[in-house]
C-alpha positions as CSV (number, residue, x, y, z in Angstrom):
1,X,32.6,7.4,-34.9
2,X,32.5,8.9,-31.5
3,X,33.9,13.0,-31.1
4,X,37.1,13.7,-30.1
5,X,37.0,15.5,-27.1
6,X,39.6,18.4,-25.5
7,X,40.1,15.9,-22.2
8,X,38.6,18.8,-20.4
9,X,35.1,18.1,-18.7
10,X,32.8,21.0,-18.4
11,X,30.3,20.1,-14.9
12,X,27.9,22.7,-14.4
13,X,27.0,23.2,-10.6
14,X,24.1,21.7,-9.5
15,X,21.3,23.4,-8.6
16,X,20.3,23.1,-4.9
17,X,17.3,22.1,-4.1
18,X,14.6,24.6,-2.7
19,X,13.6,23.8,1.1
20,X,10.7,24.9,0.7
21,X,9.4,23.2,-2.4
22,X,10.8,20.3,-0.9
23,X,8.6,20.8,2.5
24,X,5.1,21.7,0.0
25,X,6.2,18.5,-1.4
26,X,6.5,16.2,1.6
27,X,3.5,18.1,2.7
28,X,1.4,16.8,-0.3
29,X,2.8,13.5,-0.4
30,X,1.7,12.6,3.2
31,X,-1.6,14.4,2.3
32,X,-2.7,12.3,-0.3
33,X,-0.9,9.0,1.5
34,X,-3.4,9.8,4.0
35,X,-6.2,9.7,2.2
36,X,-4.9,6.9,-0.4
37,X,-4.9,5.0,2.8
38,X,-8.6,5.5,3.5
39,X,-9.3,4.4,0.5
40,X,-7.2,1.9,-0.3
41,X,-8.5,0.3,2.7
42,X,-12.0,-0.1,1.5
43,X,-11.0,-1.0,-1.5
44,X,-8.9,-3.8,0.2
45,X,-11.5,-5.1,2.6
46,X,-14.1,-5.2,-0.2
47,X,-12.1,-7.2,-2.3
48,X,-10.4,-9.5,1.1
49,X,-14.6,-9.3,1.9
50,X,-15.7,-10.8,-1.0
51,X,-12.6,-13.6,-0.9
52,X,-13.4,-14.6,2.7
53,X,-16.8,-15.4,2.0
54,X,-16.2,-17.5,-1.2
55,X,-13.3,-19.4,1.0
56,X,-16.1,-19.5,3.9
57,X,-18.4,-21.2,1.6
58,X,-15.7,-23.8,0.2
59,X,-13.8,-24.9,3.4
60,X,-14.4,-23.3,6.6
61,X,-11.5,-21.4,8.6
62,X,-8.6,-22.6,6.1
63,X,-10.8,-21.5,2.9
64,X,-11.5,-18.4,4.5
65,X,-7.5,-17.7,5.3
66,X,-7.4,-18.8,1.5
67,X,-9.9,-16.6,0.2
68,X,-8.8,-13.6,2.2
69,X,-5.5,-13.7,0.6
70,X,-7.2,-14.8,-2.8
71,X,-9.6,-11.7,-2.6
72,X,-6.2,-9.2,-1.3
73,X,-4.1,-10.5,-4.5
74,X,-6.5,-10.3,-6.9
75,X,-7.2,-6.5,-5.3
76,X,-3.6,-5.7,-5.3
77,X,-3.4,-7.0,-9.2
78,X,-6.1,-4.6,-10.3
79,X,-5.1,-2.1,-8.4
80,X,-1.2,-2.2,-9.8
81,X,-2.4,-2.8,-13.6
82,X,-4.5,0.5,-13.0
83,X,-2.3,2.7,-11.6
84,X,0.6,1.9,-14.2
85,X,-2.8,2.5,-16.9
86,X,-3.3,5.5,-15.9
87,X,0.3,6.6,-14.0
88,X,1.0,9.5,-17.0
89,X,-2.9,10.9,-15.8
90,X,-1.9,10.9,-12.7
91,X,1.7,12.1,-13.1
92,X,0.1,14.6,-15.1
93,X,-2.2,16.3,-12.2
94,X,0.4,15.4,-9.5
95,X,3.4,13.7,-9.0
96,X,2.7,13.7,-5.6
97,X,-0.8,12.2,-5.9
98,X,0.8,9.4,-7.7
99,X,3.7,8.9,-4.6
100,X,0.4,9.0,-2.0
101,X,-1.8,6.8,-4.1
102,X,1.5,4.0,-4.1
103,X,2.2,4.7,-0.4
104,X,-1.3,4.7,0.2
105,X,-2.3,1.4,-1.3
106,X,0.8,-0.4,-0.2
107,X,-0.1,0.6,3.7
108,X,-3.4,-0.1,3.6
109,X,-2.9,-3.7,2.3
110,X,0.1,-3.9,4.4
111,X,-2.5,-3.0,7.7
112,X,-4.8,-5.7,6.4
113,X,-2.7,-8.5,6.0
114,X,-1.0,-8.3,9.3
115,X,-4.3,-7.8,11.3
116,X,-5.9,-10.7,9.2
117,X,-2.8,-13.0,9.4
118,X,-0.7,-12.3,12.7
119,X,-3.0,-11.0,15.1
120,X,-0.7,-11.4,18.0
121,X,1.6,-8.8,16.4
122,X,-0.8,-6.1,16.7
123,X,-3.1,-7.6,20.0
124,X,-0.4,-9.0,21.8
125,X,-2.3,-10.3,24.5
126,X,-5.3,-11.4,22.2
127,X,-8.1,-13.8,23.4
128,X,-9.9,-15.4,20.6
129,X,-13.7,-14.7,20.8
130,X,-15.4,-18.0,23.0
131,X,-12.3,-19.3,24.6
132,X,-11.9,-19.3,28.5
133,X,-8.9,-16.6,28.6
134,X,-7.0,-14.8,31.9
135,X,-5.6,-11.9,31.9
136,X,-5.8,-12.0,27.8
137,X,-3.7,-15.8,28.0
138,X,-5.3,-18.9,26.9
């Protein structure tokens, strides 16, 4: 049975946070974004690399497209089910390294699959190698 209470509520005031620790965190987050994005982006192409050319070798341009995304999702699988492995590790050295590892990752494929896939988002005016183009228009 649950304890009777007085009615009264006891709040403690909350601590503020400290500006600075919360700058030498932001700091350290983008830090180690940065260079989860470096590598996260190899990581990325290697797997997208090795998708493309099995997709290349089973249908042409459509198996490729295929295979990219194959190769990226089976990238993005192993890297998930290994940072959740290994997240208290991580955690453990840095929470911060953990938040730049997620951002990171998440970037870097995000970069990839819009250069790959919509290449007239980030080349506006883009001109497929061998075509006759003007002014960067078909």
């Amino acid at each position: 049975m649950a304890k009777p209470t007085t009615g009264r509520i006891d709040r403690q005031n909350p601590v503020e946070p400290d500006p600075e620790q919360m700058a030498t965190d932001t700091l350290m987050t983008s830090v180690f974004s940065g260079i989860g994005l470096v590598v996260a982006t190899v990581y990325f192409a290697t797997f997208g690399w090795v998708g493309l050319e099995v997709g290349t070798a089973l249908a042409d341009a459509t198996g490729a497209r295929i295979g990219l995304g194959v190769g990226l999702a089976v990238g993005l699988a192993v890297m998930v089910w290994a940072m959740r492995r290994f997240a208290d590790r991580i955690r453990a050295r840095s929470n911060n390294l953990y938040r730049g590892a997620w951002i990171g990752g998440v970037a870097a494929l995000g970069i990839i699959v819009v250069i790959a896939y919509l290449p007239h988002v980030v080349f506006p005016q883009y001109c497929p190698p061998g075509t006759v183009c003007e002014n960067g228009q078909r």
